[in-house]
Structure formats: structure tokens, C-alpha cells
Backbone as ProteinMPNN parsed JSONL, in Angstrom:
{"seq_chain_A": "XXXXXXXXXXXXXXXXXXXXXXXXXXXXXXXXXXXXXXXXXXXXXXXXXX", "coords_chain_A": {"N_chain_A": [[0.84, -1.194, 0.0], [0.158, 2.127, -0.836], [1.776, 5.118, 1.243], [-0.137, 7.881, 1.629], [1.807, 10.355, 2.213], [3.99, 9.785, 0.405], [2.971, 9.656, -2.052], [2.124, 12.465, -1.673], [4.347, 13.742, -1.628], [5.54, 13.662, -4.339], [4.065, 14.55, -5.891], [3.472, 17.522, -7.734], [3.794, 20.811, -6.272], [1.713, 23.425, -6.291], [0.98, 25.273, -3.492], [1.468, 27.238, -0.932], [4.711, 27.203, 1.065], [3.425, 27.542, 3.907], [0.456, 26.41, 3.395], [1.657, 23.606, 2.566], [2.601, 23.025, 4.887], [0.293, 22.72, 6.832], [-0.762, 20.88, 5.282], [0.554, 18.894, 5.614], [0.302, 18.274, 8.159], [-2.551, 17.667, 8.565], [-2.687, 14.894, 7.511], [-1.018, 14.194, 8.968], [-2.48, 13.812, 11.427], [-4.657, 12.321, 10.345], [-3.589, 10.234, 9.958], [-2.366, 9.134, 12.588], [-4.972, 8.717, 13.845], [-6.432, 6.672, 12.262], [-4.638, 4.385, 13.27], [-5.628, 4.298, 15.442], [-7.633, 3.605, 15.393], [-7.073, 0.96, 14.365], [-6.358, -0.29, 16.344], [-8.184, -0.426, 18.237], [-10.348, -2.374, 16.779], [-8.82, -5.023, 16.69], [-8.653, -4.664, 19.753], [-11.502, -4.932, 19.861], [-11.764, -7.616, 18.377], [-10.481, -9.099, 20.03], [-11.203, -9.313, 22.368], [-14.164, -10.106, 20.987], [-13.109, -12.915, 20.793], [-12.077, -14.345, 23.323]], "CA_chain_A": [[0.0, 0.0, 0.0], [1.05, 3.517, -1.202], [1.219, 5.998, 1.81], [-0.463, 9.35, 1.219], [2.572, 10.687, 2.545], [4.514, 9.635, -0.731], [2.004, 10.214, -3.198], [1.845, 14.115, -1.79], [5.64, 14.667, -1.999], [5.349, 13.266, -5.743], [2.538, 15.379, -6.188], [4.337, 18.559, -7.694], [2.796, 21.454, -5.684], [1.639, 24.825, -5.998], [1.01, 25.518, -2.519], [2.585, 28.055, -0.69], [5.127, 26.266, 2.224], [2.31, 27.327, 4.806], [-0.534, 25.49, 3.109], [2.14, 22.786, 2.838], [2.864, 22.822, 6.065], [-1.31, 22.438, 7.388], [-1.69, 19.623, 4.634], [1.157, 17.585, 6.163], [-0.276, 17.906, 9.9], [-3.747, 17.075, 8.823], [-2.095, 13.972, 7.195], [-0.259, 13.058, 10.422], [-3.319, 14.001, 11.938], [-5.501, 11.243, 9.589], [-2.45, 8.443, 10.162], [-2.743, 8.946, 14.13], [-6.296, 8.339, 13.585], [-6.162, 5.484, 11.178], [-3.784, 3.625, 14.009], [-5.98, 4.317, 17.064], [-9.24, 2.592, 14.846], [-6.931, 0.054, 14.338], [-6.067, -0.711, 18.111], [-9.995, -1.012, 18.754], [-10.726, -3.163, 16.043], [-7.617, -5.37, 17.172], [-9.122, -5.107, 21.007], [-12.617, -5.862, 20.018], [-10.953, -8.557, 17.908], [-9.382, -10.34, 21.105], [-13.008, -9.44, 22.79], [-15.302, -11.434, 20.556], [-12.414, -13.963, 21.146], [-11.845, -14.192, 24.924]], "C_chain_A": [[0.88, 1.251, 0.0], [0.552, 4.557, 0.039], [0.859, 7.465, 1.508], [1.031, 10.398, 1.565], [3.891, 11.259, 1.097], [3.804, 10.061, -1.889], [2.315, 12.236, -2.952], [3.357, 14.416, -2.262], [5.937, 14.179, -3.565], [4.85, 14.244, -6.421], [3.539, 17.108, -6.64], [2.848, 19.773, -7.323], [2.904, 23.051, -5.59], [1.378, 25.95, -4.958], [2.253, 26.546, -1.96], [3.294, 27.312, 0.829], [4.246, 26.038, 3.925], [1.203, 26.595, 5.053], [-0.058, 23.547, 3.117], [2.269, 22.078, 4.171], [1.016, 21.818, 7.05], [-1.837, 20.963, 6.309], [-1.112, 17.921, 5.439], [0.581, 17.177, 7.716], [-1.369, 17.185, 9.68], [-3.607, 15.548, 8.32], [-1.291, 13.059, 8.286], [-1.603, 12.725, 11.627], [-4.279, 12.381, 11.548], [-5.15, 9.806, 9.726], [-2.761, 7.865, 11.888], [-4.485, 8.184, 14.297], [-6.879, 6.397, 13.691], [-5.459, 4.172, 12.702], [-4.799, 3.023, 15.29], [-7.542, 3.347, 16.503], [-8.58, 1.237, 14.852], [-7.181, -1.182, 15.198], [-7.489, -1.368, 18.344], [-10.499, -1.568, 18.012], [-9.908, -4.26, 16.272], [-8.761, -5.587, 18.418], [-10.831, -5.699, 21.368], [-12.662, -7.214, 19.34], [-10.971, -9.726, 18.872], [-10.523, -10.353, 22.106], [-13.374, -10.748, 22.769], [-13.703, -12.953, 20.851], [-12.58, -15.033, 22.818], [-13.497, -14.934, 25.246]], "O_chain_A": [[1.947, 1.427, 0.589], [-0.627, 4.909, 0.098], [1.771, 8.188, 1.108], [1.059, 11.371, 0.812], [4.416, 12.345, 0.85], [4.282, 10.921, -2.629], [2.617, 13.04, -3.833], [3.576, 15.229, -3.16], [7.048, 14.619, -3.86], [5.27, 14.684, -7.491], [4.189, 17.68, -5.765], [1.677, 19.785, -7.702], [3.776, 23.741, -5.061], [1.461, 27.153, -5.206], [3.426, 26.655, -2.319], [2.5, 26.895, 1.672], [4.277, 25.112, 4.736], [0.812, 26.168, 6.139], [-0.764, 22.586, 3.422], [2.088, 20.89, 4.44], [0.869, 20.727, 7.6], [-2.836, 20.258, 6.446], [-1.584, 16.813, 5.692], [0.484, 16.063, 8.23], [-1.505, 16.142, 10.318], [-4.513, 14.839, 8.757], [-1.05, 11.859, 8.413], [-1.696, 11.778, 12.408], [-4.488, 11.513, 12.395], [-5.784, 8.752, 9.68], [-3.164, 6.78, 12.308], [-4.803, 7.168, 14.914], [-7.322, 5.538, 14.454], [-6.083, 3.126, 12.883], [-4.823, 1.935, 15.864], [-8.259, 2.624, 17.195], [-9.262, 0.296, 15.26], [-7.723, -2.282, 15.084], [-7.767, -2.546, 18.572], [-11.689, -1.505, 18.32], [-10.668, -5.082, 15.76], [-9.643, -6.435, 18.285], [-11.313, -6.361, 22.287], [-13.562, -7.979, 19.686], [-11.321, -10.89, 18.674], [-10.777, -11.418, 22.669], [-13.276, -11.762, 23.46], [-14.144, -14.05, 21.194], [-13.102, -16.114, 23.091], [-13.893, -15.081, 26.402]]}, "name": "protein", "num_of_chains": 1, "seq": "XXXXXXXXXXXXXXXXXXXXXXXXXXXXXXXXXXXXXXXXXXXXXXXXXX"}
């Protein structure tokens, strides 16, 4: 799987380094996310198990 991460710095960009800046947070922002759904899909996982 291709991370958005890579794709954006590919991505040739007309942004000014500020807008850059707010796309990459909301992107770290979206990954943090992404991780913490994981965890609880994972712990209701070992749940229905248990």
C-alpha cells in the first residue's frame, strides 16, 4: 500500500510552504487516527475472542 505521505511529496505542488505545512499535519493528523481505529478493532478482535 502507497502511503499518502509519498504520493503528496510526488505530487508537484503549488502551494505556498504554509498550506504545505497544514496539509502535512492534517495527514499526520488522519495516520494517528487510522492507528488508534486500528487498536480497537484489534481489542474488540481479542473481545469477541476471549
Amino acid at each position: 500500500m502507497v502511503s499518502h505521505r509519498s504520493l503528496f511529496i510526488q505530487t508537484p505542488s503549488c502551494e505556498s510552504p504554509e498550506e504545505e505545512e497544514e496539509a502535512e499535519e492534517e495527514e499526520e493528523e488522519e495516520e494517528v487516527e487510522e492507528k488508534e481505529e486500528e487498536k480497537e478493532e484489534t481489542n474488540r478482535f481479542i473481545s469477541a475472542k476471549a
